[in-house]
KEKOLPA-745635 format. One record per residue (C-alpha): residue number from 0; x, y, z; residue in three letters. Coordinates in nm, 2 decimals. Each point is the difference from the previous one (the first is absolute). Example, Ala and Ser with C-alpha at 12.3 -4.5 7.8 and 13.67 -1.06 7.14 Angstrom:
residues 2
+-----+--------+--------+--------+------+
! pos !     px !     py !     pz ! code !
+-----+--------+--------+--------+------+
!   0 !   1.23 !  -0.45 !   0.78 !  ala !
!   1 !   0.14 !   0.34 !  -0.07 !  ser !
+-----+--------+--------+--------+------+
end
This chain:
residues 346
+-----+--------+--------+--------+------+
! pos !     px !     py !     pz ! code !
+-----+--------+--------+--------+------+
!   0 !   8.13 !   7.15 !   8.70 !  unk !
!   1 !   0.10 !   0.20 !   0.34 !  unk !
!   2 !   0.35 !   0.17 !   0.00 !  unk !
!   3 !   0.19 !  -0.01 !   0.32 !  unk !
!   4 !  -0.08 !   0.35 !   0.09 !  unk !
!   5 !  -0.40 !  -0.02 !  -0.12 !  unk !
!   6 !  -0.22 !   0.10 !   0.33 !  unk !
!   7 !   0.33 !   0.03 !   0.21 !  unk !
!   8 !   0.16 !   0.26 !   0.24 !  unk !
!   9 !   0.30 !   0.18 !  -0.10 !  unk !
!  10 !   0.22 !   0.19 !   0.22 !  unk !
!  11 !   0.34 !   0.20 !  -0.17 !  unk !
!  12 !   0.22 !   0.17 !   0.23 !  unk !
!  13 !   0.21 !   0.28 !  -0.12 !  unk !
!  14 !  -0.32 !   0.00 !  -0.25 !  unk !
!  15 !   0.02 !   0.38 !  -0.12 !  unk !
!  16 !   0.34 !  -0.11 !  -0.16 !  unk !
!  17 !   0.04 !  -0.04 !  -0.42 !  unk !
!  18 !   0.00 !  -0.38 !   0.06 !  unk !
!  19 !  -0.31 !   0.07 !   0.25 !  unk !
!  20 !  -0.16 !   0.16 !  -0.26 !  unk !
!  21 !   0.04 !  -0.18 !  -0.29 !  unk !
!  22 !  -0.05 !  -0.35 !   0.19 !  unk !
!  23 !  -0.37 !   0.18 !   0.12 !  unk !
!  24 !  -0.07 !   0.05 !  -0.37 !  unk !
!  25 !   0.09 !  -0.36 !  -0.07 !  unk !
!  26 !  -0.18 !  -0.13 !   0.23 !  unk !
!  27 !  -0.31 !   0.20 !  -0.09 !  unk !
!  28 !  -0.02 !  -0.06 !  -0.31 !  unk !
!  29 !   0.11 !  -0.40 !   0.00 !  unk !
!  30 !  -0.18 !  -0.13 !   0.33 !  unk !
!  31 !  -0.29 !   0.07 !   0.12 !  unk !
!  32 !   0.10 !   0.13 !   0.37 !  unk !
!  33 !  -0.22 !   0.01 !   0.29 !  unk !
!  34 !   0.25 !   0.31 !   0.14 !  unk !
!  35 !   0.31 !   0.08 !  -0.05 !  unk !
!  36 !   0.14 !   0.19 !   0.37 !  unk !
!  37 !   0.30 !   0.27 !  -0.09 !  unk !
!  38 !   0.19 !   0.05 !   0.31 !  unk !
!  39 !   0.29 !   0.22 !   0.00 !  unk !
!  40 !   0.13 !   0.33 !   0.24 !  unk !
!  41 !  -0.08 !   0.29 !  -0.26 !  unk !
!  42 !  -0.36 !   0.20 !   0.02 !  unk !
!  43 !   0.04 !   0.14 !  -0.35 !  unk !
!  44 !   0.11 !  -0.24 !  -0.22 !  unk !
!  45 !  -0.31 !  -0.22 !   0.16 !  unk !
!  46 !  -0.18 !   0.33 !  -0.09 !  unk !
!  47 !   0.06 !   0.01 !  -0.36 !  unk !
!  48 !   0.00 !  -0.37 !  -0.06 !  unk !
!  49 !  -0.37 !   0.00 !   0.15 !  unk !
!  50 !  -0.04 !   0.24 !  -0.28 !  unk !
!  51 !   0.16 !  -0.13 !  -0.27 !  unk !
!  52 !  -0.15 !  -0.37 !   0.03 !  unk !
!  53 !  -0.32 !   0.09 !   0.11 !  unk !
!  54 !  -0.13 !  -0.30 !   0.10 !  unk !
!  55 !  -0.18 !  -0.15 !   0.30 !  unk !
!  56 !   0.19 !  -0.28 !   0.02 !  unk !
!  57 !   0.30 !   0.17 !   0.14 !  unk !
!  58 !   0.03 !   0.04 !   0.41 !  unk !
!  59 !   0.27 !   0.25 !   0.08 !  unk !
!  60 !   0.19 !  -0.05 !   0.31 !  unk !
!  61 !   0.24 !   0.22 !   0.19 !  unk !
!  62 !   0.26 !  -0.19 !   0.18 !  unk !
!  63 !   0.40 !  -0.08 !   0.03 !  unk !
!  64 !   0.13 !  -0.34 !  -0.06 !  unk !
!  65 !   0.20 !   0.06 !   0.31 !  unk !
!  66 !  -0.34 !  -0.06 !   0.19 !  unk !
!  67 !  -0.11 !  -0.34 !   0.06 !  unk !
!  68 !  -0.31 !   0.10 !   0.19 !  unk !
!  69 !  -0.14 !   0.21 !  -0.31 !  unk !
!  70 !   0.10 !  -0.29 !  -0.25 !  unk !
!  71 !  -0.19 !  -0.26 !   0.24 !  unk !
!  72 !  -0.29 !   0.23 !  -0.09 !  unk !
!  73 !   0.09 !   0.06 !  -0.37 !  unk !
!  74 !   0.06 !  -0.37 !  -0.10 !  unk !
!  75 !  -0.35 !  -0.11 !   0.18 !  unk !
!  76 !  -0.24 !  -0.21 !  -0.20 !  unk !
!  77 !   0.29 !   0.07 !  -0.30 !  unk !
!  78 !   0.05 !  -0.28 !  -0.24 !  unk !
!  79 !   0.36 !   0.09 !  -0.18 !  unk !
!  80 !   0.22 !   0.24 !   0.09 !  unk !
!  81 !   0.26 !   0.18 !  -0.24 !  unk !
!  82 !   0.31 !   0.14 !   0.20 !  unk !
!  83 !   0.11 !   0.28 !  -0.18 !  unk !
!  84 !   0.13 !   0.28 !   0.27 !  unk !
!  85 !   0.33 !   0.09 !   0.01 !  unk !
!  86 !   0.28 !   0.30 !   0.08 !  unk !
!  87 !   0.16 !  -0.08 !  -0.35 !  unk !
!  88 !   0.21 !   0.30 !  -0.04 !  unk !
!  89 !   0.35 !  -0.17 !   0.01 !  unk !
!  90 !   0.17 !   0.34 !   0.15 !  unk !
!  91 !  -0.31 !   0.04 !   0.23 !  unk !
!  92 !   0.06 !  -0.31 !   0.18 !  unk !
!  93 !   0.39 !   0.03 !   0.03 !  unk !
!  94 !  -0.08 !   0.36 !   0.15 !  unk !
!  95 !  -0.27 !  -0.13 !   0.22 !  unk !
!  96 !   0.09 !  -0.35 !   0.05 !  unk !
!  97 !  -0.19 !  -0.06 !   0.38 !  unk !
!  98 !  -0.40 !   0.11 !  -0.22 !  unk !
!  99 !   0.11 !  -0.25 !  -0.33 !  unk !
! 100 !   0.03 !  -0.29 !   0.24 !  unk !
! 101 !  -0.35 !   0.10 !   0.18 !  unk !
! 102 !  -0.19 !   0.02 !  -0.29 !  unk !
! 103 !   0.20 !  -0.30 !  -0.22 !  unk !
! 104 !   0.09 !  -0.24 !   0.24 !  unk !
! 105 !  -0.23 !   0.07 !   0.29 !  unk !
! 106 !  -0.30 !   0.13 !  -0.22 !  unk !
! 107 !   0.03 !  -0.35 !  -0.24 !  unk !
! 108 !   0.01 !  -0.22 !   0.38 !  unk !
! 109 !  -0.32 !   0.14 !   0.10 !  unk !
! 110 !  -0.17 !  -0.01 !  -0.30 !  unk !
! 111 !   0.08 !  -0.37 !   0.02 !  unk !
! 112 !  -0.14 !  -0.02 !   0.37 !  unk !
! 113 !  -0.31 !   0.21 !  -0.15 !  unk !
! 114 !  -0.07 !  -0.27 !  -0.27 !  unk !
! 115 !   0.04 !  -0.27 !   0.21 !  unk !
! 116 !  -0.22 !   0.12 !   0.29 !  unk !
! 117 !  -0.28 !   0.09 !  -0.24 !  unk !
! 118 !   0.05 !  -0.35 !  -0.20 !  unk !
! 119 !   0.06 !   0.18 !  -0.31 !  unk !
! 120 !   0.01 !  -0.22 !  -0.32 !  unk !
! 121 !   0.34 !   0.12 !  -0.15 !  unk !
! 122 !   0.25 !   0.26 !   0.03 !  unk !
! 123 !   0.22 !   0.16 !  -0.28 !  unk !
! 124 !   0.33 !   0.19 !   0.06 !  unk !
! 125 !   0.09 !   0.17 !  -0.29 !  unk !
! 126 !   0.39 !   0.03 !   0.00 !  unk !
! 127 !   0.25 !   0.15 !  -0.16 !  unk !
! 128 !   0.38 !  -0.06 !  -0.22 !  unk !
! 129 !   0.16 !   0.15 !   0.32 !  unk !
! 130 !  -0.07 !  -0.27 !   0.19 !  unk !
! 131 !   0.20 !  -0.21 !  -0.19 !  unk !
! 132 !   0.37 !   0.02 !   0.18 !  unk !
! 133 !  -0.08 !   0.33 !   0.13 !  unk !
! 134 !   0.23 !   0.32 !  -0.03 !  unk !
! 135 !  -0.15 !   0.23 !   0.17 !  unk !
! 136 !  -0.26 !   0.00 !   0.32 !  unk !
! 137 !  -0.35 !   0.00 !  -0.20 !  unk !
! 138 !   0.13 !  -0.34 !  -0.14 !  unk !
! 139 !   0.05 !  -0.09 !   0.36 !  unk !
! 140 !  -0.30 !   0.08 !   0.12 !  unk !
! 141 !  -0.21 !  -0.17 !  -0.35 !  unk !
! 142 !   0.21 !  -0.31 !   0.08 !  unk !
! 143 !  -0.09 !  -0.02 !   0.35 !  unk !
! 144 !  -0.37 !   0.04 !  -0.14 !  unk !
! 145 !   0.05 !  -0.28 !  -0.23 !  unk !
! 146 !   0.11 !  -0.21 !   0.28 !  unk !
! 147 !  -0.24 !   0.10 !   0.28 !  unk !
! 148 !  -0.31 !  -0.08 !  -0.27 !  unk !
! 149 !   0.17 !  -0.36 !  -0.13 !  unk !
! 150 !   0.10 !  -0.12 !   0.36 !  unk !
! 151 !  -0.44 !   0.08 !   0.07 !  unk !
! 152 !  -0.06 !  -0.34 !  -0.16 !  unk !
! 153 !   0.16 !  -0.18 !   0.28 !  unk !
! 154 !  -0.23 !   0.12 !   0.23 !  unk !
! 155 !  -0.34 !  -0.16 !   0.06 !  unk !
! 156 !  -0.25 !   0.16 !  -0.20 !  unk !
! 157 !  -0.17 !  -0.06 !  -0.34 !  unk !
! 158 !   0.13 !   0.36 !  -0.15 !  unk !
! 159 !   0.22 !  -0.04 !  -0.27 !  unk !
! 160 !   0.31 !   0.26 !   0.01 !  unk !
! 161 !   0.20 !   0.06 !  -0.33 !  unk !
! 162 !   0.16 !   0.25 !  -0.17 !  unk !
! 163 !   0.04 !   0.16 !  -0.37 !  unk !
! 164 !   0.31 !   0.18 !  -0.10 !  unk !
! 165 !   0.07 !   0.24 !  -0.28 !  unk !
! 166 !   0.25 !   0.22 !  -0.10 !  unk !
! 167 !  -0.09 !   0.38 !  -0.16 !  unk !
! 168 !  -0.29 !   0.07 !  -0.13 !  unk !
! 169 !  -0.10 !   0.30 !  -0.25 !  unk !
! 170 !  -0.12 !   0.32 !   0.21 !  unk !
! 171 !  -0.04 !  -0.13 !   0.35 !  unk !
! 172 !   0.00 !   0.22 !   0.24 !  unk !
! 173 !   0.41 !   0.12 !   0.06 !  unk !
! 174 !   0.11 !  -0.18 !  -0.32 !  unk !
! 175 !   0.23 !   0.14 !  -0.22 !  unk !
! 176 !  -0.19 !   0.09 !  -0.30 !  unk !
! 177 !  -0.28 !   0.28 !   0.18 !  unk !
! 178 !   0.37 !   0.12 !   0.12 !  unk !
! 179 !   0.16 !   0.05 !  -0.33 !  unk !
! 180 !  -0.35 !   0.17 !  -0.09 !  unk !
! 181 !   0.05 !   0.23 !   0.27 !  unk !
! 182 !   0.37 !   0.06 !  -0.10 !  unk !
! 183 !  -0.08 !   0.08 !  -0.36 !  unk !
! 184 !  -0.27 !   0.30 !   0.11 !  unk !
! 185 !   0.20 !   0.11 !   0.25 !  unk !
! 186 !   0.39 !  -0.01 !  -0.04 !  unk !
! 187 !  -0.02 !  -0.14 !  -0.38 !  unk !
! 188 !   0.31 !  -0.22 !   0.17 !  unk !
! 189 !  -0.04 !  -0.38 !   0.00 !  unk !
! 190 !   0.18 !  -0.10 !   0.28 !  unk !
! 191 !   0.16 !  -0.40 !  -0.03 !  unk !
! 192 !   0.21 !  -0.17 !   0.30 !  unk !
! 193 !   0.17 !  -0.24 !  -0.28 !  unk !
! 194 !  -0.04 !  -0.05 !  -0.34 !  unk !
! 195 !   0.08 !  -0.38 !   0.04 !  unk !
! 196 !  -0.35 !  -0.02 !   0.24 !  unk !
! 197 !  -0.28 !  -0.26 !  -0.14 !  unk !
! 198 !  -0.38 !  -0.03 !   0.18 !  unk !
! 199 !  -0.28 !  -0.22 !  -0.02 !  unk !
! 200 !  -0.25 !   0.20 !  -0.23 !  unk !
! 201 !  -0.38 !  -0.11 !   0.01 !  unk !
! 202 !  -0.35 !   0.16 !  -0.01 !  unk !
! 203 !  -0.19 !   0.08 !   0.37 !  unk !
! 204 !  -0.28 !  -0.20 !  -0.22 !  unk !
! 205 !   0.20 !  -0.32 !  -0.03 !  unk !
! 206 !   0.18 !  -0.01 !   0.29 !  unk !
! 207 !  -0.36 !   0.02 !   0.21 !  unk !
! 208 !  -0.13 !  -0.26 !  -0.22 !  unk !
! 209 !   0.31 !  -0.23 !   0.15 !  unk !
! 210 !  -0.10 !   0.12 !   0.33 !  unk !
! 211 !  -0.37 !  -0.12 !  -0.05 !  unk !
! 212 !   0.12 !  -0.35 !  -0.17 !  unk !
! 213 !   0.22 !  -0.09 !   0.26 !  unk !
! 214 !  -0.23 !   0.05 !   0.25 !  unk !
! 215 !  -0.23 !  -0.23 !  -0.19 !  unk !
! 216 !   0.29 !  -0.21 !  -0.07 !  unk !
! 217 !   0.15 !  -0.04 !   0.39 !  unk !
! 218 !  -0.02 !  -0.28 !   0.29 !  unk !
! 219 !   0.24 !   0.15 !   0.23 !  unk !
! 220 !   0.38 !   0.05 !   0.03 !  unk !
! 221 !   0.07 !   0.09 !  -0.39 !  unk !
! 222 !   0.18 !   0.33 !  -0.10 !  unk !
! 223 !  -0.15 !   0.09 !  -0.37 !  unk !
! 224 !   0.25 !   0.19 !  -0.21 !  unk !
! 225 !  -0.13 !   0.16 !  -0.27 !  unk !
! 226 !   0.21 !  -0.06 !  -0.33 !  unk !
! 227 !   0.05 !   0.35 !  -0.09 !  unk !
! 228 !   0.18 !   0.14 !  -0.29 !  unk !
! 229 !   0.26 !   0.31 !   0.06 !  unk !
! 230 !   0.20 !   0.27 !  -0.23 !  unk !
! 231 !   0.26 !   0.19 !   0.06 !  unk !
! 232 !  -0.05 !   0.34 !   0.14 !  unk !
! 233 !   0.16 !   0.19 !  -0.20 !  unk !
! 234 !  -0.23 !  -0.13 !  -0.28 !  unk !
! 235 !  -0.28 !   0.13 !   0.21 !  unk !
! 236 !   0.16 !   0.27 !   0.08 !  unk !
! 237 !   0.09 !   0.07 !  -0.36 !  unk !
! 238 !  -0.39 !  -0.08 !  -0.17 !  unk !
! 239 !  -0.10 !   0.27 !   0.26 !  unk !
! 240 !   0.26 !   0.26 !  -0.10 !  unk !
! 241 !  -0.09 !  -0.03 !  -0.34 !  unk !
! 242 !  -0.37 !  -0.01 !   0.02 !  unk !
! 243 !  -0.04 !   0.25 !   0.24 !  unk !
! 244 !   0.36 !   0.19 !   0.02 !  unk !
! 245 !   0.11 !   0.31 !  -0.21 !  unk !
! 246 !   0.35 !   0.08 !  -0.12 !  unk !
! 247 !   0.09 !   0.11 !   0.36 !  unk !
! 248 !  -0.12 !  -0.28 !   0.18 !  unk !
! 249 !   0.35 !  -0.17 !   0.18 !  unk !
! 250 !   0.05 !  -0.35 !   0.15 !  unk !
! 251 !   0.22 !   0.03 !   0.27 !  unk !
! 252 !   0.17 !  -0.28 !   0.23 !  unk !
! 253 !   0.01 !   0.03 !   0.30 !  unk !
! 254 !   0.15 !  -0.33 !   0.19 !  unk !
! 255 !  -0.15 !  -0.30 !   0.13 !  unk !
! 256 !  -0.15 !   0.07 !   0.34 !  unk !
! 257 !   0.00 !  -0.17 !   0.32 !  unk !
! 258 !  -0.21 !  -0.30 !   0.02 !  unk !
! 259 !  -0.03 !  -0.03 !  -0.38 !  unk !
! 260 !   0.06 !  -0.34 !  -0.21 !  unk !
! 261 !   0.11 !   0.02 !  -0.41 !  unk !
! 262 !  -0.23 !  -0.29 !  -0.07 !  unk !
! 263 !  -0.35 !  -0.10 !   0.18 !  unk !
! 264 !   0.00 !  -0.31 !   0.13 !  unk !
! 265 !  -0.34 !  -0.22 !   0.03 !  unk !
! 266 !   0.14 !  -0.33 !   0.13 !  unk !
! 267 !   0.25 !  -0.04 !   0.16 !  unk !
! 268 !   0.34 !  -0.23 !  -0.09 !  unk !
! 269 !  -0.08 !  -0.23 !   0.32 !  unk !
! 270 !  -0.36 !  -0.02 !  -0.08 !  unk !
! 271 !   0.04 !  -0.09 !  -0.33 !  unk !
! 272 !   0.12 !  -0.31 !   0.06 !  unk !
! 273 !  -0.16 !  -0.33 !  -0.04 !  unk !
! 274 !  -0.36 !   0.20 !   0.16 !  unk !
! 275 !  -0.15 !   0.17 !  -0.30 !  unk !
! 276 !  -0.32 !  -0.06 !  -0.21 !  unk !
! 277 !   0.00 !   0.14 !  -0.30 !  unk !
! 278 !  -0.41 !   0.10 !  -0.02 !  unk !
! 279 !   0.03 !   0.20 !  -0.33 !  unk !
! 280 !  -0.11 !   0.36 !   0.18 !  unk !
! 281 !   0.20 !  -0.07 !   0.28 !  unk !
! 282 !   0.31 !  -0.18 !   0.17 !  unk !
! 283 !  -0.15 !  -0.14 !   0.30 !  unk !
! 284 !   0.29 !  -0.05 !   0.24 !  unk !
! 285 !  -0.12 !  -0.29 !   0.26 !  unk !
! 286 !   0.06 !   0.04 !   0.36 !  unk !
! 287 !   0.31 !  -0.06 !   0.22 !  unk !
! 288 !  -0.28 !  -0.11 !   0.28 !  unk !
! 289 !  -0.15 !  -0.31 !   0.03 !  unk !
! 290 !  -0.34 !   0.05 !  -0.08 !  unk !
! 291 !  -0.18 !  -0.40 !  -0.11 !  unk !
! 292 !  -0.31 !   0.22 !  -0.15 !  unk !
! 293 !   0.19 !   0.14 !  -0.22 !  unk !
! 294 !   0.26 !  -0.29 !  -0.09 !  unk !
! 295 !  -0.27 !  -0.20 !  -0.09 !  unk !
! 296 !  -0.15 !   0.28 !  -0.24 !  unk !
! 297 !   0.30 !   0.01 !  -0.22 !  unk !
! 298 !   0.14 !  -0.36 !   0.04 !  unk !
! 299 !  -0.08 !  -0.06 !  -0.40 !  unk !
! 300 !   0.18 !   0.35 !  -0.12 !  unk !
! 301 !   0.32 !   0.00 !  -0.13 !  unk !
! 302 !   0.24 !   0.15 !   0.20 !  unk !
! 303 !   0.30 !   0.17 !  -0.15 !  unk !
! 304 !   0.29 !   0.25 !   0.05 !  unk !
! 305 !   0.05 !   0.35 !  -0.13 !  unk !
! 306 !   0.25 !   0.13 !   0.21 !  unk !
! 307 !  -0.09 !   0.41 !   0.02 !  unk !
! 308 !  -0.21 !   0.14 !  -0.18 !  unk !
! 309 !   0.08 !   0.37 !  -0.06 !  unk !
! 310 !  -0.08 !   0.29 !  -0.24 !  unk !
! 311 !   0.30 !  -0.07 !  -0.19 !  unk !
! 312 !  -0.09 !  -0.39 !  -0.06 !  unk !
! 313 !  -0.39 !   0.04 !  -0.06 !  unk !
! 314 !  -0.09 !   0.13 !  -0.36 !  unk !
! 315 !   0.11 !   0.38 !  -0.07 !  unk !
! 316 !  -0.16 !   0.20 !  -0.23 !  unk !
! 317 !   0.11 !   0.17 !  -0.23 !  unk !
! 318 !   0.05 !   0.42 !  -0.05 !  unk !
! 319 !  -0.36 !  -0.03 !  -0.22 !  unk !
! 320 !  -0.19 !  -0.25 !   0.20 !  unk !
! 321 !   0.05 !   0.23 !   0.34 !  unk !
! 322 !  -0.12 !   0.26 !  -0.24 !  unk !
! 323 !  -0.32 !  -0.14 !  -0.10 !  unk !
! 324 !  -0.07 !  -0.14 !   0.39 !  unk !
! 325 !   0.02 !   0.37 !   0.10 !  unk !
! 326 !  -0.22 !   0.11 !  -0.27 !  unk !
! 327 !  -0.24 !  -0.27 !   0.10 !  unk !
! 328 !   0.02 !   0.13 !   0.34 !  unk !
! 329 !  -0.05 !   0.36 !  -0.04 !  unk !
! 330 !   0.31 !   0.05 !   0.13 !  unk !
! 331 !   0.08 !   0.22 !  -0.35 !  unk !
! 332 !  -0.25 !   0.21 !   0.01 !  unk !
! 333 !   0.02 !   0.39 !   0.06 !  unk !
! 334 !   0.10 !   0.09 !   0.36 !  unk !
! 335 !  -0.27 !   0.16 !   0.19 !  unk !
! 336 !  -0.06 !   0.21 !   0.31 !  unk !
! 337 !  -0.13 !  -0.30 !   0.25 !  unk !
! 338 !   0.31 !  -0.14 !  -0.02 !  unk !
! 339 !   0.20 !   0.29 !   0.08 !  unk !
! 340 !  -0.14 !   0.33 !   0.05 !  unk !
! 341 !  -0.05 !   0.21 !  -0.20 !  unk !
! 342 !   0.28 !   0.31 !   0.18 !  unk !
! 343 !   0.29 !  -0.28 !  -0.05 !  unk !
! 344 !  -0.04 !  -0.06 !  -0.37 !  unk !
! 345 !   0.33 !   0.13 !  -0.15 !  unk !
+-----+--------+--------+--------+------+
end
């Protein structure tokens, strides 16, 4: 029996990315693709990703989200698209606020107009925890994104808009566990803003497997929430210390920075009321908007309240649970010179 993505065009932007990446494999190896169109700003990542996949399936494409004339182009003929660029660097954006709203607000906006000029099938914006009552101007700027591809549903075309949100996710690029990797070769200090600070704690592999079943899953308007589990970080911080630590190795605190939250947050107080589906992978939180397509498609679900849904509320695992995730990971294996050169290792 045909899967959605069997014989169809793909286009990822920000595709050279670790969700990029890992979604390409996915979709390679589940589907059966006709193409799958990587479009993103940087020459060498698309240079070594040609080279890692090696596979004629694959279209690279230079271009800027900021450029609606290039993603007219880049979305042509394109069945699904899978919005995955982003300045996601929280200190990045609050130091260069006027480029995070270019490519997150503005870059999301014509992405939209690309897809619905080209008559593409669906679009997917994967979204982030800091949307969720943002702190700082990345969560801005992911709301904004979130509410730019919902309101698309309103306008008159057959391209369904929603959008999947997750929280952290095991060695993505700029997460905090490559960065403790780095600390221990370099400094041998562990460096923690507050020892009372929880995250959301999931594998790349399973949180692009959400991305792929709510795409299946979608009619338009939903936000999919992945139900992730968290830890505390000092229990992360502590499996690493003692699996790849000495008797020097310190854990310092240094103070919770600007833009920061103690506990992740996934949905939202005000969104958890009275518009959740519970769809065991996900909370689906229904639209504000008054979309009849998609009222109609959930009129039999049970609709409930959850109030928010953080990563102090979700499950937490334990010190030895984290451990074994990271082991499963290979994020407890030796340390080795492509992650930090070789002249920095202490």
């Amino acid at each position: 029996m045909p899967k959605l993505f069997d014989n169809a065009t793909i286009l990822l932007t920000g595709g050279t990315g670790s969700w990029g990446q890992e979604l390409t494999r996915q979709l390679l190896t589940k589907y059966s693709p006709k193409e799958i169109r990587i479009y993103s700003r940087g020459e060498m990542k698309q240079v070594d990703m040609r080279l890692k996949f090696n596979n004629p399936k694959l279209k690279f494409i230079i271009g800027d989200v900021r450029d609606k004339t290039r993603l007219l182009t880049a979305t042509k003929n394109v069945d699904y698209v899978f919005h995955l660029a982003a300045i996601k660097h929280v200190p990045v954006c609050e130091e260069n606020p006027e480029e995070a709203i270019l490519t997150n607000i503005i870059g999301t906006e014509n992405l939209v107009f690309a897809c619905i000029e080209n008559n593409v099938k669906k679009m997917i914006d994967v979204s982030t925890d800091k949307a969720v009552d943002p702190l700082n101007l990345y969560g801005v700027t992911k709301a904004c994104g979130e509410k730019i591809t919902l309101a698309a549903n309103l306008k008159a075309t057959d391209t369904v808009f929603a959008c999947v949100r997750g929280g952290n996710v095991l060695g993505s690029r700029g997460s905090i566990i490559p960065l403790f990797r780095k600390q221990l070769a370099t400094t041998n200090v562990l460096t923690v803003t507050d020892e009372r600070m929880t995250r959301f704690i999931f594998s790349l592999q399973d949180a692009i497997g959400l991305v792929l079943k709510s795409a299946e899953e979608s009619v338009g308007g939903e936000v999919f929430v992945m139900k992730m589990p968290s830890s505390m970080v000092m229990d992360i911080v502590t499996c690493l210390k003692e699996e790849l630590g000495d008797k020097n190795t310190k854990i310092e605190m240094i103070g919770i920075r600007y833009g920061e939250k103690l506990d992740e947050v996934l949905v939202s107080r005000y969104e958890g009321q009275d518009r959740i589906i519970d769809d065991g992978d996900f909370y689906i939180v229904l639209p504000f908007l008054n979309l009849e397509k998609t009222k109609k498609h959930y009129a039999g679900r049970k609709v409930k309240s959850i109030g928010e849904f953080n990563s102090r509320n979700t499950k937490m695992l334990n010190k030895e649970e984290v451990r074994k995730l990271l082991k499963k990971n290979g994020f407890l294996n030796p340390i080795v010179k492509e992650e930090v050169p070789e002249q920095y290792f202490r």
